[in-house]
N, C-alpha and C positions, 0 to 999 in steps of 0.2 A: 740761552737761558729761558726757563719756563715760568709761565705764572697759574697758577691754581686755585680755586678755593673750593669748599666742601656745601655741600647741604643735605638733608633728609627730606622725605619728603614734604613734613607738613611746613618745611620753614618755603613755600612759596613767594609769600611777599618780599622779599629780598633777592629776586629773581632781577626784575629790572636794574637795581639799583646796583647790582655787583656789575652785571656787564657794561652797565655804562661805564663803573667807574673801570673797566679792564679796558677798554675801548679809549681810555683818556691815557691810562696807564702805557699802553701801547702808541701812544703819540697818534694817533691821526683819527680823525671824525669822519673820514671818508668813507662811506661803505659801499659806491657804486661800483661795481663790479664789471673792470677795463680786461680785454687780453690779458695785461700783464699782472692783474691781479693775482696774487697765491689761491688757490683755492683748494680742498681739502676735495681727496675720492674716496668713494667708497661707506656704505652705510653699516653701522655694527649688527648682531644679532639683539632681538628683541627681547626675548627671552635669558635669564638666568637663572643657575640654582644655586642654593645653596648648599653649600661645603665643594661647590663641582667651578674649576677654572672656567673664569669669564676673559674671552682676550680677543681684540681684534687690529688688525697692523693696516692702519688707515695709508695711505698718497695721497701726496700733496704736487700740485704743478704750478708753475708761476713762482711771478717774485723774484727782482733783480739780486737780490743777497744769499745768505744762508737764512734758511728758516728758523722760527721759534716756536714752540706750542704753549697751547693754555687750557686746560680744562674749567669749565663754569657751570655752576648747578649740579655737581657730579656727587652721588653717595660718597661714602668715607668708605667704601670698601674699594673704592674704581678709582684708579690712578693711570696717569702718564708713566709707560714705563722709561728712565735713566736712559740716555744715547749718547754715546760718545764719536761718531761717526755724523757729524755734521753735513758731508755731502750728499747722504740720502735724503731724499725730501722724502718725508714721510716717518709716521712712529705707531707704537706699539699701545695700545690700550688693554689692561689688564686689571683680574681684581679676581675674587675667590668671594664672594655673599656669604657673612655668618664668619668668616677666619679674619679675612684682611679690614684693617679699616678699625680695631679695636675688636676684634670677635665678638659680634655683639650679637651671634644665634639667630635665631628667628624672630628678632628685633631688625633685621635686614630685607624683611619680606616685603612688596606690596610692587607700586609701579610710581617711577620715574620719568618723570616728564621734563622736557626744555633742558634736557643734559646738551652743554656747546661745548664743540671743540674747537679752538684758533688758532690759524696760525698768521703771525709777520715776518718780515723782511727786513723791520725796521724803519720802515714808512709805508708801507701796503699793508691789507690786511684781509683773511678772508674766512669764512666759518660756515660750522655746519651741526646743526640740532636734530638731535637721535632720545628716545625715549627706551627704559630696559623694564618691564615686570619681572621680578625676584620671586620665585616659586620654590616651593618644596622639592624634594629630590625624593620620589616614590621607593616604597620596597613592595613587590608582588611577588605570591605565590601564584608560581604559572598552574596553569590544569595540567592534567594527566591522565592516562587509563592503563593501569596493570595488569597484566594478565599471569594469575597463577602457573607458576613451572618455568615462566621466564622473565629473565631478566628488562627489568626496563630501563631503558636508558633515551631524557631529552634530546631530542635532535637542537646540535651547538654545532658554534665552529669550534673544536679542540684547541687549533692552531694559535685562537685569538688569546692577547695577554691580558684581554677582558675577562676570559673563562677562568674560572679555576679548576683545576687538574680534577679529571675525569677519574675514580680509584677502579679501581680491577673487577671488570662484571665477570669473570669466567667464572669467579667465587660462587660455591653451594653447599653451607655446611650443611650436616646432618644434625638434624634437632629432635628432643622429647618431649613433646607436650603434651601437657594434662590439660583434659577437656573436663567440665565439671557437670556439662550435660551430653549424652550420647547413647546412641541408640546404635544396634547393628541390625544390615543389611535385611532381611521382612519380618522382624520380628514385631508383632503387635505391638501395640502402645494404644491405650485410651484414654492415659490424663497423665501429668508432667508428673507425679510419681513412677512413673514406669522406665524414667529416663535413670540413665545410671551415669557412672563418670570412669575414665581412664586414662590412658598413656598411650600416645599414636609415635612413631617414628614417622620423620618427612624429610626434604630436602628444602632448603629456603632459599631462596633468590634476592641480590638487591633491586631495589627500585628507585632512582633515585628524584627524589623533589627539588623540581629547580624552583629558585630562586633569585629573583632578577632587583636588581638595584638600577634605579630608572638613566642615573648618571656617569661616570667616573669620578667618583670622590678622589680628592685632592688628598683627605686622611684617612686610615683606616676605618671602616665601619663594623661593629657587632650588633646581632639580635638576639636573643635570648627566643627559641622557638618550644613549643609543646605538639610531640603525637600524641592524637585523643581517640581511643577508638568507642565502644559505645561506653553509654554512661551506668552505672550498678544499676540495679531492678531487685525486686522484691519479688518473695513467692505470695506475696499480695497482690501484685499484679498479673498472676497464671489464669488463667481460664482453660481452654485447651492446649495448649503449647506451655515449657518451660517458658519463663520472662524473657531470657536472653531472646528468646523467636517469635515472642510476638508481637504484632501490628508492627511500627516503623521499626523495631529492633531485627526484623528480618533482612533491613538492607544494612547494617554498622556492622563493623568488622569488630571482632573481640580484640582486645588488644593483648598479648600472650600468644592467644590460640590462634591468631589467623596471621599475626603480626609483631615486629618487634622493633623495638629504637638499635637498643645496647645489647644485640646477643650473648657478649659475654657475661654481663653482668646475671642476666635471665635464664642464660645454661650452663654456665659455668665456665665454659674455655670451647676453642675453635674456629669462633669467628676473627677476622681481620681486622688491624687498628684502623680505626676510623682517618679521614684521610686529614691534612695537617691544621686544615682552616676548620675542622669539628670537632668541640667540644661536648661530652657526655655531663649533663648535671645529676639528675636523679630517675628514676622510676620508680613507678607503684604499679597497680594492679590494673588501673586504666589508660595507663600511658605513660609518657619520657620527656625530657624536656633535657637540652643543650642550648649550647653557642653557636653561632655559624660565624667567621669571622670574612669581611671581603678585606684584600690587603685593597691599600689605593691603587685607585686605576682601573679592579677590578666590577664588574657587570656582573656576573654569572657563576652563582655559588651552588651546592646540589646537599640535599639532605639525606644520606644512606638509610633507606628503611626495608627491613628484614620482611620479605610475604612469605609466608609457608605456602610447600606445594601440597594439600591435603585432600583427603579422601572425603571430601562433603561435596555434596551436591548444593548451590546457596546461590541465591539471587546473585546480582549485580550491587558489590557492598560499596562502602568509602569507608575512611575514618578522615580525621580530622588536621590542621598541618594549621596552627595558628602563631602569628609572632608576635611575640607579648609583649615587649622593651627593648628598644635598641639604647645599647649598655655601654658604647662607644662609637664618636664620630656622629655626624649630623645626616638623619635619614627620618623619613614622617611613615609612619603605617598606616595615616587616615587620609590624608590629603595628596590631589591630583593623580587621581588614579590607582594608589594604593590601596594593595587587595592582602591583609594582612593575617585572612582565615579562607582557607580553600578547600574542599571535601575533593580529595583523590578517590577514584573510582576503580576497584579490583574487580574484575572480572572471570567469573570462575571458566574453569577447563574443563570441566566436567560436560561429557556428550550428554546433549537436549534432546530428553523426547519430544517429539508434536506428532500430529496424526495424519493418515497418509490424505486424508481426502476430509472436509470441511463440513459436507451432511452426507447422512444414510437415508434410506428408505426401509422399514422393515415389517412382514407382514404381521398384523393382528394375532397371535398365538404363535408367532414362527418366529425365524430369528436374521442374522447376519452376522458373518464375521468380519473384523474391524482391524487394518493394522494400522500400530502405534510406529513409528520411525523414531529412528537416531537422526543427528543432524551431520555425526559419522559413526563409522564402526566403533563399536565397544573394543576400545584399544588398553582397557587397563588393567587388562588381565584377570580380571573378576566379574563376577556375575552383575550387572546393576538392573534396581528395580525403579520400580512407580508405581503411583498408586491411581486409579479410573474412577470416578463417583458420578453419579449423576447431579446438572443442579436443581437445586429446592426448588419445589414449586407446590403449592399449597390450592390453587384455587381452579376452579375450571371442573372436570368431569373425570371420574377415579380411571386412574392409571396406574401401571406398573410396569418396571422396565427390571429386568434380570440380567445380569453384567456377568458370565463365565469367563472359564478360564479357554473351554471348548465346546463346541459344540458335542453336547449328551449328557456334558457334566453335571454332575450334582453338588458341588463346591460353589455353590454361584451365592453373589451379593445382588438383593432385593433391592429396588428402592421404589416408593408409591409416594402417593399423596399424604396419606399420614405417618410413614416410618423415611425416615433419608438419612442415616447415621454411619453408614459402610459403605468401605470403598475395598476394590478390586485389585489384587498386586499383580503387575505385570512383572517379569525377568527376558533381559537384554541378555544372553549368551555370551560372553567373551569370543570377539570379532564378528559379532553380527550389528547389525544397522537395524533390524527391524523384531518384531514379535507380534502375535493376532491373540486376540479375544473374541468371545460371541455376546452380542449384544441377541436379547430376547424382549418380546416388549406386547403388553395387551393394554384395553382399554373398554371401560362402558357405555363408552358415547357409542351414539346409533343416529344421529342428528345429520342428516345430508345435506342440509343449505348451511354448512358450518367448516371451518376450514378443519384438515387436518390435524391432531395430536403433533405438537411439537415437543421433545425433550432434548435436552442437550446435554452431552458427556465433558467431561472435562478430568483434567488431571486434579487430583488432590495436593496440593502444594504443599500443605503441614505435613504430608509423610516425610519430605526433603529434609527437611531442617534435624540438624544432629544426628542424620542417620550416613553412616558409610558407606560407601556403595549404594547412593540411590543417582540414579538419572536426575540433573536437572529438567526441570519442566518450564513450559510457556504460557501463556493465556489463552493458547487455542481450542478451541472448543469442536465437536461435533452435532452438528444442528440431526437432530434422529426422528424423523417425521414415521408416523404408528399405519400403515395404509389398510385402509379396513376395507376392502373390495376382495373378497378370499376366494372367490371361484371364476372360471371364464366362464366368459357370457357366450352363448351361442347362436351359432343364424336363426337356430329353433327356435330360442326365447325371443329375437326380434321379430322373428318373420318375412326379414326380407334380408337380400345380400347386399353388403356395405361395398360404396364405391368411394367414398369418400371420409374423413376421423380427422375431428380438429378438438384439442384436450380447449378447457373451460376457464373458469375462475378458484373453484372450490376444489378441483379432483373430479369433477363432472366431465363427461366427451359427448361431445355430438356426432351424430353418423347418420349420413346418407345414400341411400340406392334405393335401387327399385324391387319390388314384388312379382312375385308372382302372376301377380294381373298385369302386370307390366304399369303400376302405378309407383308414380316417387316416392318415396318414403323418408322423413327426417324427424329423426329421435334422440334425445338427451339418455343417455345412462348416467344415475347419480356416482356420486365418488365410492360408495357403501356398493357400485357395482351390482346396482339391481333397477334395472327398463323395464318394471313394470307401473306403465302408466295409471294403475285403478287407486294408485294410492292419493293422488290425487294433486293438488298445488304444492301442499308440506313433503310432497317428494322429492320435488323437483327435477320431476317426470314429464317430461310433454311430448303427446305424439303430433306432429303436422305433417301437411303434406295432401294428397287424395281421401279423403272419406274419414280424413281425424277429427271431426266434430269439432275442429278451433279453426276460427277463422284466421289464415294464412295465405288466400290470394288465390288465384288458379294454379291449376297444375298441369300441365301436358300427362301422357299417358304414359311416357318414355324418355329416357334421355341417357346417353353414352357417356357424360363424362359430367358430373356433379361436380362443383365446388366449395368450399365452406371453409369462411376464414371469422376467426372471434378476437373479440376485446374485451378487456374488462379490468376496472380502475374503481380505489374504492372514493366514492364519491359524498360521503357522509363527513358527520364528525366525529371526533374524541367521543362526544356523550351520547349522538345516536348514527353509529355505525350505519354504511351503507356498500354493498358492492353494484355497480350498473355495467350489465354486461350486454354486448352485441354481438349479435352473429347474422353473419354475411351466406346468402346461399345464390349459386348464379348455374344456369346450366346453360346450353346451348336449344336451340326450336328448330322445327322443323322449315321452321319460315326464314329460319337464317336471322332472324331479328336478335335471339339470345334471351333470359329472362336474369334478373338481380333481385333482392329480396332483402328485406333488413328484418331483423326480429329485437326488441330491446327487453332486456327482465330487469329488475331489481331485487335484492336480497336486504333487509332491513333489518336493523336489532330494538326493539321498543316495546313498551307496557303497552300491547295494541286494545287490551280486551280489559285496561283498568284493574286489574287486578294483584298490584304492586311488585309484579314478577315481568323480565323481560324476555319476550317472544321474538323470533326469529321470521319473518315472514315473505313470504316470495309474491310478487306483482299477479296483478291479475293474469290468466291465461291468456285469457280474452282479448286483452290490451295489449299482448306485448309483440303482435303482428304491427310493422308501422308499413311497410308501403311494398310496390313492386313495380317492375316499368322494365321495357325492354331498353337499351340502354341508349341507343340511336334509330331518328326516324328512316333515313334515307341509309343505303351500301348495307353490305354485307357484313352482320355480326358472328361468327365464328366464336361464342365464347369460350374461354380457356382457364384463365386464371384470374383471384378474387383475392383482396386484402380491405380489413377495417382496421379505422386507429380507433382510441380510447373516447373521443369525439362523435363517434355513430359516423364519421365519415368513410365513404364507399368505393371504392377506387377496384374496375373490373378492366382486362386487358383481354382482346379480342384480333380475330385475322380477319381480312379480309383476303380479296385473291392474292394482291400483290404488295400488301401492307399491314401494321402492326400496328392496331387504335388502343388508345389508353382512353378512360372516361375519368369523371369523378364528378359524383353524386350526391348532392348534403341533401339534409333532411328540412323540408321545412312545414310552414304549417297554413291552413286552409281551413274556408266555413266558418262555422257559429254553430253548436261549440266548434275550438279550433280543433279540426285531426292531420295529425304527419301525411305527408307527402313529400315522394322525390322529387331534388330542386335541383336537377343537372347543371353543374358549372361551367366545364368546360369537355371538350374532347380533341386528341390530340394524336396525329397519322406519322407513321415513321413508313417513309415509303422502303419497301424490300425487293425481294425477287420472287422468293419460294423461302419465308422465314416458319421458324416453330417457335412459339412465346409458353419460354416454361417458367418463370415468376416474375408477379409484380411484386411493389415492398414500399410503403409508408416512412421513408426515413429520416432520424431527428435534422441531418444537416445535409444529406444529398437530394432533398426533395423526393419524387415518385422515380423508383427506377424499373426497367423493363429488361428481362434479359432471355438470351434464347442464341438459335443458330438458324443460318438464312445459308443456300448454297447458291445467293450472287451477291453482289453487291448492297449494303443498306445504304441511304443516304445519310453524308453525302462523303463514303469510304469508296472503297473499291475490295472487290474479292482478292484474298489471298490465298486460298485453296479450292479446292473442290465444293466446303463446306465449312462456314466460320463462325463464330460465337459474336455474339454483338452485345452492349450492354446501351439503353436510351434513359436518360432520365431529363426530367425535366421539375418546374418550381411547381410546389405542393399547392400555391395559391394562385396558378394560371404564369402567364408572363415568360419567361426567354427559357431555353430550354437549356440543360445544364452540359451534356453530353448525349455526342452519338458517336460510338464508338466502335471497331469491329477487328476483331483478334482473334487471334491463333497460328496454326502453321499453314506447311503446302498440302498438308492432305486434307483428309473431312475431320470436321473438328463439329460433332453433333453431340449439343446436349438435351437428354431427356428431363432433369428433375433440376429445379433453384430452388435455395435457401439462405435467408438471411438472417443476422442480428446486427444491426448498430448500421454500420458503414461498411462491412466485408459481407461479404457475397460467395456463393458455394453455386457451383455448378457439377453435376453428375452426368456420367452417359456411360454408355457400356462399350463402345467400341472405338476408340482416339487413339493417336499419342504412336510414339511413345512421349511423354509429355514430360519434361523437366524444365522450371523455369530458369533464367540464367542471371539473375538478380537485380535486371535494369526495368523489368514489369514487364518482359516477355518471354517467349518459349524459347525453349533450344532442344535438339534432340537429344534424346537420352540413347544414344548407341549401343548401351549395355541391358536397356529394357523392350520391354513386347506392346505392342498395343491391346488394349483389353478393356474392362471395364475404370475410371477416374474418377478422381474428385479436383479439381480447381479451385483458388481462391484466390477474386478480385476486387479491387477496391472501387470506390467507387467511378475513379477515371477510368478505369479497365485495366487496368493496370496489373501484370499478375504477380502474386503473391505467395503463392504455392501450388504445387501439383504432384498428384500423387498413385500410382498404380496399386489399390491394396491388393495387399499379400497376406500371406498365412505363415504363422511358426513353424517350423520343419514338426514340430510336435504335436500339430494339430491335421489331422489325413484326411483334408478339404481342401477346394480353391473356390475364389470368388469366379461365379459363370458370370452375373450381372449382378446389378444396385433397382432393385425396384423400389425404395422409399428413402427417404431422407428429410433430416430433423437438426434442426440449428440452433445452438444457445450458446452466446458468447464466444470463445476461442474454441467451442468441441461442437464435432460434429458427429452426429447417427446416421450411419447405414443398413439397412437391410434386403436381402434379397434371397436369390437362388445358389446354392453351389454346383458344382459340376457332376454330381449323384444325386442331383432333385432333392437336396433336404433345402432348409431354409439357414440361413444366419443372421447373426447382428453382430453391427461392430461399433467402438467407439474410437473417434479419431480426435485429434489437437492439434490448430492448430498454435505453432511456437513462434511466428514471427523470425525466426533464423536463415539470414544469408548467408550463412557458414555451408562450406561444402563439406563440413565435416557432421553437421546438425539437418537432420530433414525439417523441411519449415512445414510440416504438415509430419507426426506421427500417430502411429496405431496405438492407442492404450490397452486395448483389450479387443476380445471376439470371442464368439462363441456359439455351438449349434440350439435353435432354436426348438426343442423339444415336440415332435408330433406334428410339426409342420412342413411342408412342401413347397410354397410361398408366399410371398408379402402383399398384401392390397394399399395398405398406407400404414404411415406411421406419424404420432406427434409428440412432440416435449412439453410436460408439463412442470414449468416451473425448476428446472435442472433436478425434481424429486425423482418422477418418472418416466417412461418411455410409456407409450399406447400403442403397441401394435393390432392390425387386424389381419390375422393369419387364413391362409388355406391350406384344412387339410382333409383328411381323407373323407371326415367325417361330415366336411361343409366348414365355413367358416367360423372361429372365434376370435374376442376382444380379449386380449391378454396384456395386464401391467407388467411391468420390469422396471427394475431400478436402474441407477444412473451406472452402474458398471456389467450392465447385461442381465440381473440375476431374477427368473419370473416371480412375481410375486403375489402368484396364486400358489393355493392347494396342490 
């Protein structure tokens, strides 16, 4: 026999005084706890809900008799369950929150403290206190994302009898819906009267919305749910677009036209009965509202919603899945995690344009063609368009950019500073991926200490919306810089032949060699592509060097192999701009000493002259020589190669007989007044054999690295062939050195030309290999390829990463002889050289990071023959806009731009 009694929870003070009197009731005051004491196993759950079975089937051990139980301090909903089976020790605890106990609802809620359970023997006694919180039983609409044309269906268990029955997704009826705004395929429109309305046939697909119930209800549970898609508008709110499109009505599904609850009721006949636990209540023009019913026991109910598959091109929509009342059975829609309004996400089918490449280059009066891409082939059997605009821009210096359909046409959309109202229709072909436009673009700026014309293309969005057959569109943009530099400059116009071309801050290049008199010579060409120094500081012209009337330092009378490396960081603010640039010039002496050189300019924006207008102004001439110094006093300096960071810091890399010196040289300062002087830090020897050092490199996290090929051993490797590539770096601010490393194969592995950006590294040479990496960051031979000219890509452990023999397209009647220049910007690299009939080429390479043998981790984007030239002197990247080549040809040397996919952009 059992003894019981009840409480809630505020009647606490009657806690003590019941167990005592159940402790007297039970005969014995004893409660020390012997072996043979009874004692209760096992602790309940803590947690209960409501309308959902609470029950836990405690053990009991000990105790010379048959047991007896007692519940004390326990809700009215939790009982002791009935046993007739006396020789089990142990019983059943059970109760239902809200049903059992007087169904007293969510008057069952809160938290239970000091609940005991006891049991006796009959003279022993033993107990155990458990506390329950009584919580709500949640209902969530789960998320989702639909995709137009098919069927969506939650991932469940089917099998469970928690689910309820999944209805027939092979179902697609055929539906007519009336659009009440719509446009076809390029037909103008320039304000929401132009939109007309009609009758589209489609296929529809279910979707289904799940719906979770957080427990198993003990009784059945219903919600009374609404789909909402967007909400009515007024042709008071049209501006450009009908209402229904515009601002946040571009992302809500229309309810009808995109979407449906009750197809039958909305098309009359076709669709299938909803499945047995869903109820249809009503529809309007914005949406549908039913039942969903869960039987008990059930978790996982689904709400069949009809997506048309149609012919619009439209953002990324939702509509709405809200559950309004629950109309039967105990379930909360606001508490403990109850989500009782969800916006499901449709996702249109419709192939996406974006653009094949992210900026252009295009010349002042001339043009470039542009392709637009699918994100696949035009698979739907009809033409789809899009629209190209350029964006507004109102301020700055007059511009105009002209948007064809092709190059010569006369069909073109303008857009300048003060007109921007038209945009450009592109058409996709049925099964093409791609289609080209010509961009044309001039400008009035004449300004050379002034960055570039930027304008940017972008898709027109508002063409999309209501129209059939338009291409979805993205946010991508084409950044379209205006290069005003329209003719090659020639050896004539400088005077002396270039050994040396490092691109600037503005679109400016610098160039070094010598003259005629065999003197050095080092000159700026502005970005405007005009080295004529008489114009004076506002050029941003300067000659130095022998006999240039700016103090610049001594000069030798000759030198074989020039260097020149720049930086430049804007060093101002928001309100008065500034760019501070450096440029590095180092050559080798006849003394073996070496010279280095630092030059610093500034470019400023300010009311210099008071007169409420802001001026652009460039640093004295005069001033902008800071120091010179051979780099070491003692051994033999061989200079080679030269890098500066954004810092004025100077870091030049040099041979000796039988070793490879790295320096690095800050700038400091000296006298009254104070003037710059080089303030040598450190200098650092990698012993070799017989090495070549073909670049240093400044880097954010591998410190200074050093790379080149030695044909013995570097310290402290050993040779692996004839002739091996080494990579040295060491810490940017003196201290332990990072790697010495040396790789490649058993043959000669000689590189001519390094480049870098970031942490990878490019090596060139013209005769190796045959070189293919084998994906563990070394070589393996390529059995199927020739040795010839390469490019290489390692990391900064040396690690390789790519390698590559370029080639040519069976379609193009050249082969690479050699690589005389090379150019690095992020994952793409520039090549230029000789072909095997003495013209010249360029090519652009990528690399992709792919250790698939199916993918090259290094391919060719493009190539092409370099127009009137024979070959390359140097080349550099400026800013991923341009390439700077300096060419030889029959005529003597020129300075010629080209954009970033080869194309020259001169006259």
């Amino acid at each position: 026999m059992s003894l019981s009694t009840n409480a809630v929870p505020v009647r606490r003070s009657l806690q003590a005084l019941l167990l005592a009197l159940t402790l007297l009731l039970m005969g014995c005051g004893d409660t020390s706890n012997s072996p043979e004491d009874p004692r209760i196993l096992g602790f309940p759950p803590q947690v209960a809900y409501l309308g959902v079975d609470y029950n836990y089937n405690f053990g009991a051990v000990g105790g010379d008799n048959l047991l007896n139980y007692s519940l004390v301090n326990n809700p009215s909903w939790l009982a002791l369950e009935a046993t007739t089976n006396k020789a089990r020790k142990g019983i059943v605890l059970r109760g239902v929150p809200g049903i059992t106990g007087g169904r007293e609802g969510e008057d069952d809620l809160g938290q239970y403290d000091s609940i005991r359970i006891a049991t006796n023997d009959g003279n022993l006694i033993g107990d155990s206190e458990f506390s329950v919180e009584v919580r709500h039983n949640p209902l969530e609409v789960v998320s989702g994302t639909v995709t137009e044309g098919e069927p969506y269906e939650p991932e469940v268990s089917k099998d469970s009898d928690e689910v309820c029955e999944v209805p027939d997704m092979s179902v697609s009826p055929g539906v007519t819906v009336h659009h009440e705004k719509l446009v076809s395929e390029n037909t103008k429109v320039t304000a929401p009267s132009d939109y007309g309305s009609g009758s589209k046939d489609y296929q529809t697909y279910r979707a289904l919305v799940r719906v979770d119930l957080g427990q198993p209800s003990v009784e059945p549970v219903s919600v009374r749910f609404r789909i909402q898609g967007q909400e009515p508008c007024s042709a008071e709110d049209e501006e450009e677009l009908p209402c229904e499109y515009e601002g946040g009505n571009q992302n809500r599904a229309i309810y009808k036209e995109d979407l449906i609850l009750d197809g039958n009721n909305a098309y009359g006949s076709g669709f299938p009965e909803p499945p047995e636990y869903l109820e249809y209540l009503s529809e309007d023009d914005d949406g549908g509202t039913g039942l969903l019913h869960f039987e008990a026991g059930q978790t996982t109910c689904f709400i069949p919603v009809w997506v048309h598959d149609d012919r619009f091109a439209e953002n990324t929509e939702s509509f709405e899945v809200e559950l309004q009342e629950v109309t039967e059975g105990i379930a909360s829609l606001n508490d403990n995690g109850a989500v009782r309004t969800r916006s499901i996400q449709i996702e249109d089918n419709t192939p996406t344009a974006g653009f094949e490449t992210e900026s252009i280059t295009v010349s002042e009066n001339g043009g470039r063609e542009v392709t637009a891409t699918l994100n696949r082939s035009n698979d739907t059997g009809e033409t789809l368009y899009a629209a190209v605009e350029v964006v507004e821009v109102t301020d700055g210096p007059s511009w105009q950019v002209d948007l064809c359909p092709e190059q010569g046409s006369t069909d073109c959309v303008t857009a300048s500073k003060t007109t921007n109202n038209d945009s450009l229709v592109i058409a996709f072909d049925p099964g093409s991926d791609e289609t080209t436009f010509y961009v044309q673009a001039s400008t009035s700026s004449d300004a050379p200490l002034k960055e570039e014309i930027m304008r940017e293309l972008q898709f027109d969005q508002s063409f999309q919306y209501g129209r059939e057959f338009a291409a979805a569109t993205t946010d991508s943009t084409v950044e379209t810089y205006i290069n005003e530099w329209p003719d090659d400059v020639t050896q004539s116009e400088l005077g002396f032949s270039v050994d040396s071309l490092v691109a600037g801050a503005l679109g400016e290049v610098y160039v070094a060699g010598v003259d005629s008199s065999s003197a050095i010579r080092l000159q700026s060409i502005n970005r405007l592509g005009n080295p004529d120094v008489s114009g004076g500081t506002q050029s941003d012209v300067v000659a130095l060097g022998e006999n240039s009337g700016v103090d610049s330092g001594g000069w030798p009378q000759t030198s074989d192999a020039i260097q020149l490396a720049f930086a430049g960081e804007n060093t101002g603010t928001t309100g008065s701009p500034q760019v501070t640039r450096y440029l590095g010039v180092a050559y080798p002496t006849a003394s073996d000493k070496g010279m280095v050189k630092l030059f610093r300019s500034t470019i400023s924006t300010g009311d210099s002259d008071n007169d409420g207008n802001d001026e652009t102004v460039r640093s004295e001439e005069a001033e902008e020589f800071l120091w010179q110094m051979n780099p070491v006093a003692d051994g033999v300096w061989d200079q080679k190669v030269l890098d500066v960071n954004q810092d004025g810091t100077l870091y030049a890399g040099a041979l000796d007989n039988d070793s490879v010196r790295v320096t690095r040289i800050d700038t400091g300062e000296e006298g009254d007044p104070a003037e710059p002087v080089a303030d040598p830090a450190w200098t650092e020897n990698l012993e070799a054999t017989d090495p070549l050092l073909n670049g240093l490199f400044d880097t954010d996290t591998a410190g200074i690295v050093a790379l080149g090929s030695d044909k013995g051993a570097v310290d402290p490797g050993t040779n692996i062939g004839g002739e091996d590539f080494y990579l040295f770096s060491r810490n940017a601010d003196g201290g332990a050195v990072n790697e010495r490393v040396q790789f490649g194969t058993e043959g000669d592995d000689r590189a001519d030309l390094a480049g870098a950006d970031g942490n990878r590294f490019w090596l060139a040479g013209n005769q190796g290999g045959p070189y293919q990496e084998d994906g563990s960051g070394d070589f393996e031979e390529d059995t199927d390829g020739s040795a010839g000219p390469f490019l290489i890509v390692v990391n900064s452990n040396g690690n390789v990463q790519g390698a590559i023999h370029p080639d040519i397209p069976e379609d193009q009647n050249w082969q690479v002889s050699n690589i005389q220049a090379l150019a690095v910007s992020g994952n793409d690299a520039f090549i230029a050289g000789q072909t095997g009939d003495d013209r010249a080429y360029l090519m652009g390479l990528r690399y992709t990071g792919s250790q698939s043998g199916d993918e090259p981790s290094i391919e060719q984007r493009w190539s092409g023959i370099v127009d009137g030239a024979n070959g390359i002197v140097d080349m550099d990247n400026y800013r991923d806009r341009k390439l700077y080549l300096v060419l030889e040809t029959d005529a003597g040397q020129m300075i010629r731009p080209y954009d970033q996919v080869g194309n020259p952009l001169t006259q």
